[in-house]
NUFI-688922 format. One record per atom (N, C-alpha, C): residue in three letters; x, z, y. Coordinates in steps of 0.2 Angstrom, whole numbers, padded with zeros to 4 digits, always signed. Atoms other than C-alpha are relative to their C-alpha. Last residue first. Example, Ala and Ser with C-alpha at 12.3 -4.5 7.8 and 13.67 -1.06 7.14 Angstrom:
<rs>
SER-0004-0001-0006
SER+0068+0036-0005
SER-0004+0003+0005
ALA+0004+0000-0006
ALA+0062+0039-0022
ALA+0004+0000+0006
</rs>
This chain:
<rs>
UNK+0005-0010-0005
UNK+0054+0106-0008
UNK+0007+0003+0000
UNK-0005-0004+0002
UNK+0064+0086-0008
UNK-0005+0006+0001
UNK+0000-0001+0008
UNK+0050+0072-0008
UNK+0004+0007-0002
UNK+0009-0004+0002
UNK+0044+0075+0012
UNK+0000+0000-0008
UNK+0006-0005-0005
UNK+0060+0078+0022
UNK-0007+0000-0003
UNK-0003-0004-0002
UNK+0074+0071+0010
UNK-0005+0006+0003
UNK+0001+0000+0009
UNK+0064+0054+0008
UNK+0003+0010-0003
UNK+0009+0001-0001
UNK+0064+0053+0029
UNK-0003+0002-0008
UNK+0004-0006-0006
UNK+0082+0058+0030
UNK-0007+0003-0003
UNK-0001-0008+0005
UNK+0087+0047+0014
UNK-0001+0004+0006
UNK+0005-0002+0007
UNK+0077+0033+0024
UNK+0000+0005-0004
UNK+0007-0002-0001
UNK+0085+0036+0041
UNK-0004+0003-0006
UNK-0003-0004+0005
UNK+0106+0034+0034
UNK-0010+0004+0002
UNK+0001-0005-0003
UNK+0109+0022+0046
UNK-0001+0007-0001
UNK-0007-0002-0002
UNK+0114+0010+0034
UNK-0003+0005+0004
UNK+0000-0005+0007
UNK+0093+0012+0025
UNK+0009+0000+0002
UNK+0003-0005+0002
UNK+0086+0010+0041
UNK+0004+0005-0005
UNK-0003-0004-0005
UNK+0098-0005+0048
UNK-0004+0008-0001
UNK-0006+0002+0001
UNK+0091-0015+0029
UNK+0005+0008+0006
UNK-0001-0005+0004
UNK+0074-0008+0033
UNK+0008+0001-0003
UNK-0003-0007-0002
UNK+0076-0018+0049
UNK-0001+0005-0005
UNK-0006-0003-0003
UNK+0080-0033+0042
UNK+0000+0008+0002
UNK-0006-0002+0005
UNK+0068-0031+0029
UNK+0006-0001+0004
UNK+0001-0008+0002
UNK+0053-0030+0040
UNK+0006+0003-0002
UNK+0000-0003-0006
UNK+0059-0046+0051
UNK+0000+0007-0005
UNK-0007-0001+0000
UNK+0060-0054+0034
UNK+0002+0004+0006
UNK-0001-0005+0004
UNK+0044-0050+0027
UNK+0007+0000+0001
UNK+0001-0007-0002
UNK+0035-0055+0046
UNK+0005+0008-0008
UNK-0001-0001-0004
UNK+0043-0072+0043
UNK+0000+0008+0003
UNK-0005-0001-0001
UNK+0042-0075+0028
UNK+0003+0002+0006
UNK-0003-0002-0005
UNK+0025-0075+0027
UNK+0006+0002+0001
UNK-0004+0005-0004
UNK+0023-0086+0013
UNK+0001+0002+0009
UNK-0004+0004+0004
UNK+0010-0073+0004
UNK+0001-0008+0004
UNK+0002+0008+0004
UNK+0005-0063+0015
UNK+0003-0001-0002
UNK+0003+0003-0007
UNK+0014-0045+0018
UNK-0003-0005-0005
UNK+0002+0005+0002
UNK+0017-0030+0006
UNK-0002-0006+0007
UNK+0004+0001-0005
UNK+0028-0015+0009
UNK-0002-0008-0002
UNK-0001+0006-0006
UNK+0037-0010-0006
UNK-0006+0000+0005
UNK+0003+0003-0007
UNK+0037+0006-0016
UNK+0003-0003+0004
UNK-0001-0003-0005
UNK+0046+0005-0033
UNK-0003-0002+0007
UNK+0008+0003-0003
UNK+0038-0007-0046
UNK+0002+0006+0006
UNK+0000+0005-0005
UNK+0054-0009-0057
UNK-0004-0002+0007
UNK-0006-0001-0004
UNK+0056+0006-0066
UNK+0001-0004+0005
UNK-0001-0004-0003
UNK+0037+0006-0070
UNK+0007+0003+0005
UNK+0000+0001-0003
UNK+0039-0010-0077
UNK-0001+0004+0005
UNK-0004+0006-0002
UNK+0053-0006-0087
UNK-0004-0004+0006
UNK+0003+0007+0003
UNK+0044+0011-0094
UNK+0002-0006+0004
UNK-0007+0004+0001
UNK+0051+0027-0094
UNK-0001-0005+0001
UNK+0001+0004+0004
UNK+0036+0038-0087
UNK+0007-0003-0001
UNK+0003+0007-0006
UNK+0041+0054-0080
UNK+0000-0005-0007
UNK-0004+0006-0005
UNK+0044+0066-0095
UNK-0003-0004+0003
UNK-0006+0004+0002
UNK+0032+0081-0101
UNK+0005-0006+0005
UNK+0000+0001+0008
UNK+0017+0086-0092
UNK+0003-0004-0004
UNK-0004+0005+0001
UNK+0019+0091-0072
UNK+0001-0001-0012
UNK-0008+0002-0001
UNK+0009+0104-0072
UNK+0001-0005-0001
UNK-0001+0007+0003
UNK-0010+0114-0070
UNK+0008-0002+0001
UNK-0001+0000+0008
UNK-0018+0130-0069
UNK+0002-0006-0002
UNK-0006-0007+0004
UNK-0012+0132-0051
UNK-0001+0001-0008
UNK-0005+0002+0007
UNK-0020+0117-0045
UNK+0005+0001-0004
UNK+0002+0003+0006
UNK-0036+0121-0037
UNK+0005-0003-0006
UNK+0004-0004+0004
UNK-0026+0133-0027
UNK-0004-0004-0005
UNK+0007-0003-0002
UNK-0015+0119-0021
UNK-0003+0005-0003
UNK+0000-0004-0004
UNK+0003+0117-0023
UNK-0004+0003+0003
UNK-0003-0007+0003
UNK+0000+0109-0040
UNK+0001+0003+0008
UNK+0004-0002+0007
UNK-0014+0095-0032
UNK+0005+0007+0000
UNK+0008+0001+0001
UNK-0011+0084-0017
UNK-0004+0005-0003
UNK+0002+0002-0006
UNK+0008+0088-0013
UNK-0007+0001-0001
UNK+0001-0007-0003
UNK+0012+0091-0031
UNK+0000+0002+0006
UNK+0000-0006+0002
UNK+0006+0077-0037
UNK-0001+0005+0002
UNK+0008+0000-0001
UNK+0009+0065-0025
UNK-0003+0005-0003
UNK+0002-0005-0007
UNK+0027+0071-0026
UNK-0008-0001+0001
UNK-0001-0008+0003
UNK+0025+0066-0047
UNK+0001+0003+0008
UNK-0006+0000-0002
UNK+0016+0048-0043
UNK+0002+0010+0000
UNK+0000+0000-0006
UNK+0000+0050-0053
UNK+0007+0000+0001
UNK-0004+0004-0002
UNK-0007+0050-0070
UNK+0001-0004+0007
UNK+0000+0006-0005
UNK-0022+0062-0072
UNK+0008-0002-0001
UNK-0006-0001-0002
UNK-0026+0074-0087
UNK-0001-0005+0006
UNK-0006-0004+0005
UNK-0039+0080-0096
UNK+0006+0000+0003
UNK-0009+0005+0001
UNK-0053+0072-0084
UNK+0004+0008-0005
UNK+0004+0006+0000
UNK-0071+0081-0081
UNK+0006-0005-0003
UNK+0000+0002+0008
UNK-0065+0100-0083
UNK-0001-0008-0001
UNK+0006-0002+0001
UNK-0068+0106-0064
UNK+0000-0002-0008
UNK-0001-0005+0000
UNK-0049+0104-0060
UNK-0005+0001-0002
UNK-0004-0004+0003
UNK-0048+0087-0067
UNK+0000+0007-0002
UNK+0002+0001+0007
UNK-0063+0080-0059
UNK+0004+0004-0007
UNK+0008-0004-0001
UNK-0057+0086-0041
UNK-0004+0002-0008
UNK-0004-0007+0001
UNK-0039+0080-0044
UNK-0006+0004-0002
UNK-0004-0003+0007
UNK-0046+0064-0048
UNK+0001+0006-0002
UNK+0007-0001+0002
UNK-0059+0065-0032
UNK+0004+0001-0008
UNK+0003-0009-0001
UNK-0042+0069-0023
UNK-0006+0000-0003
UNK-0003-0005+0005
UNK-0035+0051-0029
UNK-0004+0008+0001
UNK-0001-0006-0004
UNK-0051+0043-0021
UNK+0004+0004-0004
UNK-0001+0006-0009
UNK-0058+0023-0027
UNK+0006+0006+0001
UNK+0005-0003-0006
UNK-0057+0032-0045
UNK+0004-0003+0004
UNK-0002+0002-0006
UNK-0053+0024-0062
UNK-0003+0002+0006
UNK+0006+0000-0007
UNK-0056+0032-0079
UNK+0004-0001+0007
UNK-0003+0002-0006
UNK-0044+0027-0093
UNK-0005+0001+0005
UNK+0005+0006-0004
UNK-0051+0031-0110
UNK+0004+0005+0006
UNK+0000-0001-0010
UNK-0036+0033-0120
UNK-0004-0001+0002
UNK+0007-0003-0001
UNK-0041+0025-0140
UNK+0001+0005+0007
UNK+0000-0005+0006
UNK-0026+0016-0142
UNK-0002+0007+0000
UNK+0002+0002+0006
UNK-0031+0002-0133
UNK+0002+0005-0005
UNK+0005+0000+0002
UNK-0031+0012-0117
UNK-0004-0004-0007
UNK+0006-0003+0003
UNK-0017+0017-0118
UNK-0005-0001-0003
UNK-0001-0001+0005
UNK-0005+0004-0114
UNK-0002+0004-0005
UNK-0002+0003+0006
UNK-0011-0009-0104
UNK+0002+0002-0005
UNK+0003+0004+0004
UNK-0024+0002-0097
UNK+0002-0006-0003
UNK+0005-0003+0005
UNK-0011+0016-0093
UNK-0005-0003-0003
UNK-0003-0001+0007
UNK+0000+0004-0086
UNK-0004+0003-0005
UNK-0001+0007+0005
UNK-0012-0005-0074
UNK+0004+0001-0005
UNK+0005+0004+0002
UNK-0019+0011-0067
UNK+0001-0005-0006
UNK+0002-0007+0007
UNK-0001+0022-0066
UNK-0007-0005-0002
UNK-0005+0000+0005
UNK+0003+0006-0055
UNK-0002+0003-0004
UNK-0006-0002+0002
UNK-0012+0007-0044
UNK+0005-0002-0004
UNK-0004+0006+0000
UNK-0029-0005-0043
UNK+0008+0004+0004
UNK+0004+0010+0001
UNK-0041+0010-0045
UNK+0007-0002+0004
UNK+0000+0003-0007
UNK-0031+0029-0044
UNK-0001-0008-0003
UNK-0003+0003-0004
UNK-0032+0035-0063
UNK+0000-0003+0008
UNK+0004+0003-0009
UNK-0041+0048-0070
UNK+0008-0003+0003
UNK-0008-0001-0005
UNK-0033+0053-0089
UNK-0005-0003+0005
UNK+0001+0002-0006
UNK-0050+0056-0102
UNK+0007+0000+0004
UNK+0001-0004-0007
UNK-0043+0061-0119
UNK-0002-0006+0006
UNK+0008-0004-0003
UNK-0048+0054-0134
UNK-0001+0004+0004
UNK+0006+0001+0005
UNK-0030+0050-0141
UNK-0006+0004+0005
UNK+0005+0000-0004
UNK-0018+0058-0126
UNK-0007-0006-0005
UNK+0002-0006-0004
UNK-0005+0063-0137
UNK-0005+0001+0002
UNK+0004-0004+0006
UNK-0004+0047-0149
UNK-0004+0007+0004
UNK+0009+0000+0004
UNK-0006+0038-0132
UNK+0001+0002-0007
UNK+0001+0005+0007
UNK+0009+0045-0125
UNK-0006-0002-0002
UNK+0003+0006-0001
UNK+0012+0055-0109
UNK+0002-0006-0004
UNK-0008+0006-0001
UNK+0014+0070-0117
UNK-0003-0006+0003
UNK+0002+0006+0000
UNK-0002+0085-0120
UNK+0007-0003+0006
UNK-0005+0005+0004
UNK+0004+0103-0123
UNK-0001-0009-0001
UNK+0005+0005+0005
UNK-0010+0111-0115
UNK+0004-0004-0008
UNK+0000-0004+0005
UNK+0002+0126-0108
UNK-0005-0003-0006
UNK-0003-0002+0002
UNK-0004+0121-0092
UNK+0000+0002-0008
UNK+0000-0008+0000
UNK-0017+0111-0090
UNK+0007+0002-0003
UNK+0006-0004+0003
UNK-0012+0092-0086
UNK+0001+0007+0000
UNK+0002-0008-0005
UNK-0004+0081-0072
UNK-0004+0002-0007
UNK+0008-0003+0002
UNK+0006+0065-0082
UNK+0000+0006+0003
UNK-0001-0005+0004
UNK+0021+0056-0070
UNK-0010+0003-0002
UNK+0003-0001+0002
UNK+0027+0041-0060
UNK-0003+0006-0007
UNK+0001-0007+0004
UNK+0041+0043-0050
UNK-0008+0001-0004
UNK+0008-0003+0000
UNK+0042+0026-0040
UNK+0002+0004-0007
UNK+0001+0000+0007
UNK+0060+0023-0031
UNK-0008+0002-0001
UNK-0003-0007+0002
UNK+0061+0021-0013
UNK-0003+0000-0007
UNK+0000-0005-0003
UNK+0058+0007+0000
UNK+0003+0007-0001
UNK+0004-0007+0001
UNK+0059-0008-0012
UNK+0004+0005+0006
UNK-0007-0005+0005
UNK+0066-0024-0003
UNK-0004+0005-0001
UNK-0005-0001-0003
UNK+0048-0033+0005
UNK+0007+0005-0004
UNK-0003-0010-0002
UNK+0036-0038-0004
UNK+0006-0001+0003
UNK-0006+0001+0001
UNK+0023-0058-0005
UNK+0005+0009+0003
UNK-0004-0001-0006
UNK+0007-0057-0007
UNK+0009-0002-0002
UNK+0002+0003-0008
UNK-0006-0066-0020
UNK+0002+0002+0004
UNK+0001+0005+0000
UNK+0005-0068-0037
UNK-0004+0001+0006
UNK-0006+0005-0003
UNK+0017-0054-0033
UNK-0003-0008+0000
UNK+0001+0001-0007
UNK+0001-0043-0034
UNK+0004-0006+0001
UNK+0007+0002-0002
UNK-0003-0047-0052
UNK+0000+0000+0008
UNK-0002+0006+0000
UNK+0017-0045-0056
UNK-0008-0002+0003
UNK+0003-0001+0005
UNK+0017-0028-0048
UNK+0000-0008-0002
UNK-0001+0010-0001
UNK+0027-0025-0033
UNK+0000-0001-0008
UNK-0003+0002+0006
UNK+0020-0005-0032
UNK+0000-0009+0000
UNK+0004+0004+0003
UNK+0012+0003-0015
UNK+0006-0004-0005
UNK-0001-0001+0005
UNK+0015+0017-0008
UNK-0002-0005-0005
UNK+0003-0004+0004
UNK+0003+0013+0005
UNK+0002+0002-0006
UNK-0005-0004+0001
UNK+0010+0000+0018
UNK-0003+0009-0002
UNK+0003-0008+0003
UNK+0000-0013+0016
UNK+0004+0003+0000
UNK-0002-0001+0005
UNK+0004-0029+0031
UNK-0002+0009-0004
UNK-0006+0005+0001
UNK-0002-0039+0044
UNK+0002+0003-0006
UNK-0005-0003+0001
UNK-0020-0029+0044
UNK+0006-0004-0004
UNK+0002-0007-0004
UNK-0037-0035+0045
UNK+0005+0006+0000
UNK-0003-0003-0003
UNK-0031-0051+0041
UNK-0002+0004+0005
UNK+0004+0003-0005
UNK-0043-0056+0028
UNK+0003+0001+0007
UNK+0001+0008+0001
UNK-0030-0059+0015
UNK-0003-0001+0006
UNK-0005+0006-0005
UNK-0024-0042+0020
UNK-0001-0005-0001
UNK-0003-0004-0007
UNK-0039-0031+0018
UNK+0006-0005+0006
UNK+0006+0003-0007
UNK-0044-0041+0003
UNK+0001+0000+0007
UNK+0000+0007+0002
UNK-0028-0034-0006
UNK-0005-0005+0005
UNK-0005+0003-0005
UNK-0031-0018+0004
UNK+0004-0007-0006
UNK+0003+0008-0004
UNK-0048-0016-0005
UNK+0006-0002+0004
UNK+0004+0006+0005
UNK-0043-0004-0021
UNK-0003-0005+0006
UNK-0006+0003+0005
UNK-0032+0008-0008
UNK-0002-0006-0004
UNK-0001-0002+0007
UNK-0046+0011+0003
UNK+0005-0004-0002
UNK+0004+0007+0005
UNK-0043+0006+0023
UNK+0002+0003-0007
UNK+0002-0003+0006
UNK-0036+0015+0038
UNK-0003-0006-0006
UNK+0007+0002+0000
UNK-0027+0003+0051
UNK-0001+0004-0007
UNK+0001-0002+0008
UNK-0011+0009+0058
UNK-0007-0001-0001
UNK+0007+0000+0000
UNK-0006+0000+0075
UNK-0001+0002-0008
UNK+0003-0001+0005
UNK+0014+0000+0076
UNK-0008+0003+0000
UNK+0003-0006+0002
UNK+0022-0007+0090
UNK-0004+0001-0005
UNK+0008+0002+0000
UNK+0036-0020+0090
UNK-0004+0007+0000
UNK+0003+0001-0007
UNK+0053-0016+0094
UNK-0007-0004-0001
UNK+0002+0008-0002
UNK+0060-0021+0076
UNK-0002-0001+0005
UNK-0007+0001+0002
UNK+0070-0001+0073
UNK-0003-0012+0004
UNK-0006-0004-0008
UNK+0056+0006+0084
UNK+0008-0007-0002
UNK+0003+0002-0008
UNK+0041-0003+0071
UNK+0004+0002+0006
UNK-0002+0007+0001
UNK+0053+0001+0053
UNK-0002-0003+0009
UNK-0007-0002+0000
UNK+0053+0021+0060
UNK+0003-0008+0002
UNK-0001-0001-0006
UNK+0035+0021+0063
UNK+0005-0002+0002
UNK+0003+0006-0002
UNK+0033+0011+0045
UNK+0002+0002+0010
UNK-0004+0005-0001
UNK+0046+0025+0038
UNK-0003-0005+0002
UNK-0007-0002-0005
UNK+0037+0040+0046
UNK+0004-0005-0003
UNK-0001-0001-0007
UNK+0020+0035+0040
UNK+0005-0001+0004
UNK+0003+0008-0003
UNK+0024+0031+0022
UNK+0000-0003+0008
UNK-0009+0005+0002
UNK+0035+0047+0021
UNK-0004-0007+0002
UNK-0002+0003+0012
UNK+0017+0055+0024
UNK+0006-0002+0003
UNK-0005-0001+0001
UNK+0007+0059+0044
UNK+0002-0003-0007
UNK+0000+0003+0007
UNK-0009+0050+0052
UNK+0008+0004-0001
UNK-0005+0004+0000
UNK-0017+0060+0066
UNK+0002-0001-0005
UNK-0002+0006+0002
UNK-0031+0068+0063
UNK+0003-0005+0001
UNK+0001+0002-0005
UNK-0029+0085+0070
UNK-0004-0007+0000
UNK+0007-0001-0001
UNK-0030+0093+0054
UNK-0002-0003+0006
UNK-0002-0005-0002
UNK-0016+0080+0050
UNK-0008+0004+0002
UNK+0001-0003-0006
UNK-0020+0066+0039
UNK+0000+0009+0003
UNK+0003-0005-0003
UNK-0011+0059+0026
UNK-0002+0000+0005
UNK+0005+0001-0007
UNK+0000+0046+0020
UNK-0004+0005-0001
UNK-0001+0008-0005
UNK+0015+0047+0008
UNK-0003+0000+0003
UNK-0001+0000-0007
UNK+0014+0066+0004
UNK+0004-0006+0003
UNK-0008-0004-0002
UNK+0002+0064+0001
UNK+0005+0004-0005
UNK-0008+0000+0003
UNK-0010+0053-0004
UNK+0006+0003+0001
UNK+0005-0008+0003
UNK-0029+0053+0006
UNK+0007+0001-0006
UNK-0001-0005-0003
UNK-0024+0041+0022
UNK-0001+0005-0005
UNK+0008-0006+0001
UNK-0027+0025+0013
UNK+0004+0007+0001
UNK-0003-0007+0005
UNK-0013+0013+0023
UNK-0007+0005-0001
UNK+0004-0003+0005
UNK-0014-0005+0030
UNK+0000+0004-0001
UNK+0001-0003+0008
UNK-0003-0007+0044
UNK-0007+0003-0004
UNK+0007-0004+0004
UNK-0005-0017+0059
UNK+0003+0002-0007
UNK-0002+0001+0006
UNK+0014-0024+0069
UNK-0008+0005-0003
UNK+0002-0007+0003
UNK+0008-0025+0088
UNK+0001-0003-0008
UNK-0003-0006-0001
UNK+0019-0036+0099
UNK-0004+0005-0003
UNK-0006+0002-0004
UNK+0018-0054+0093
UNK+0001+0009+0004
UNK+0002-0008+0002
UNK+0004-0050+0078
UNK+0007-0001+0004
UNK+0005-0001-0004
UNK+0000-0068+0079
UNK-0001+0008+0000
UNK+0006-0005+0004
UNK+0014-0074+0078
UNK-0004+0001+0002
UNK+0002+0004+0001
UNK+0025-0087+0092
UNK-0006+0004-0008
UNK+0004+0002-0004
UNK+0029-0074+0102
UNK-0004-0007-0003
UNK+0005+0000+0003
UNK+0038-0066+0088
UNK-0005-0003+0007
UNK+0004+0006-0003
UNK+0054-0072+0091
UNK-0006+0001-0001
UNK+0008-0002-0005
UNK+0061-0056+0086
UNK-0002-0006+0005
UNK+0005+0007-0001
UNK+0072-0064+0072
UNK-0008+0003+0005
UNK-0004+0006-0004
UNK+0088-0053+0073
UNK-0006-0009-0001
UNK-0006-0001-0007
UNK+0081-0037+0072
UNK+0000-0005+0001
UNK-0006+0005+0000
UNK+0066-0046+0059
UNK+0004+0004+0007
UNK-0009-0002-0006
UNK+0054-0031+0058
UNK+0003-0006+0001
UNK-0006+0007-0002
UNK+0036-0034+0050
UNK+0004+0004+0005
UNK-0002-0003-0007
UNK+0026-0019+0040
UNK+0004-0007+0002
UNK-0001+0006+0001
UNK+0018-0017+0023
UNK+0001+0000+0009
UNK-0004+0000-0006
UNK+0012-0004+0013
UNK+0002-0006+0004
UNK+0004+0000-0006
UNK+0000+0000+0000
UNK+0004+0000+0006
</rs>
């Protein structure tokens, strides 16, 4: 869910149509990548590296809310130049946008009760419910590879509505980014009878799917602007700051 233009050295943008405002997509309910503060203002690592990418390519940044499962639509209809949401370079996405250099590795991980003993495997999780976030990473692995073996995979528009069904009994476990996690859920009171459950995922395309920023497809323009200035983000030494400040407790 991210997505952002910079080019340092290609700020020609008078000739786009996003010539001094850069729009992001992002669903505010994920932390601690996006968020709202009680004030409502927008915070998360998402946040602070799109404000960070918009200083570094002198554009300004316009954040546009919008569900996680419609920011494909979102960007096609240009109600936002790019997703910047924690978002995974999937091959079904990479056929209708085009990503920017991953941002930061993706930690993806099982939430169950404590002391359950359930693994993220499908012998483990046989005829358990897991809640996944609709059109995610953790979503598309779990129904490639659970859910044929007998997994039922439930999908919600609203990670918090996961957590919700979790902690009232309705789900067994949830598969989720493991700072989302414990940001959203274990450092809550609703989610003190619960844990990180066995090993992160291992899986090749999980290792690969690390968050990018997504722009249209054959926008090169706005994905090479972005990636220049993540490029001068990630020498300057911003990123591990910013990754440091919301992943690190």
């Amino acid at each position: 869910m991210l997505k952002i233009t910079g080019a340092l050295a290609v700020l020609v943008l008078a000739t786009t149509t996003h010539a001094a405002d850069l729009r992001f997509g992002t669903d505010a309910a994920y932390p601690p990548y996006e968020y709202k503060l009680p004030d409502g203002r927008l915070a998360g690592l998402d946040i602070d590296i799109g404000n960070a990418l918009c200083a570094a390519a002198k554009v300004k940044c316009v954040w546009v809310e919008n569900s996680f499962d419609g920011m494909v639509a979102g960007l096609q209809s240009r109600k936002f130049d790019a997703i910047n949401s924690a978002l995974a370079a999937t091959d079904a996405r990479r056929a209708v946008m085009d990503f920017t250099a991953p941002l930061y590795p993706a930690d993806i991980r099982l939430v169950a009760k404590k002391g359950g003993g359930l693994r993220p495997d499908p012998k483990s999780l046989s005829g358990k419910h897991v809640g996944v976030l609709q059109g995610s990473v953790q979503a598309a692995f779990a129904k490639a590879n659970w859910a044929k073996n007998g997994v039922s995979v439930d999908e919600y528009a609203d990670q918090n509505a996961v957590y919700a069904d979790l902690a009232n009994g309705r789900l067994d476990a949830t598969l989720v980014l493991g700072a989302a996690a414990k940001s959203g859920f274990l450092d809550k009171p609703q989610g003190a009878n619960f844990e990180l459950a066995g090993p992160r995922i291992d899986d090749p395309a999980i290792r690969a799917a690390g968050a990018v920023i997504g722009v249209r497809k054959n926008d090169a323009e706005t994905r090479d602007m972005l990636d220049a200035a993540l490029k001068q983000l990630r020498d300057d030494g911003t990123i591990d700051r910013l990754m440091r400040k919301h992943l690190v407790n």
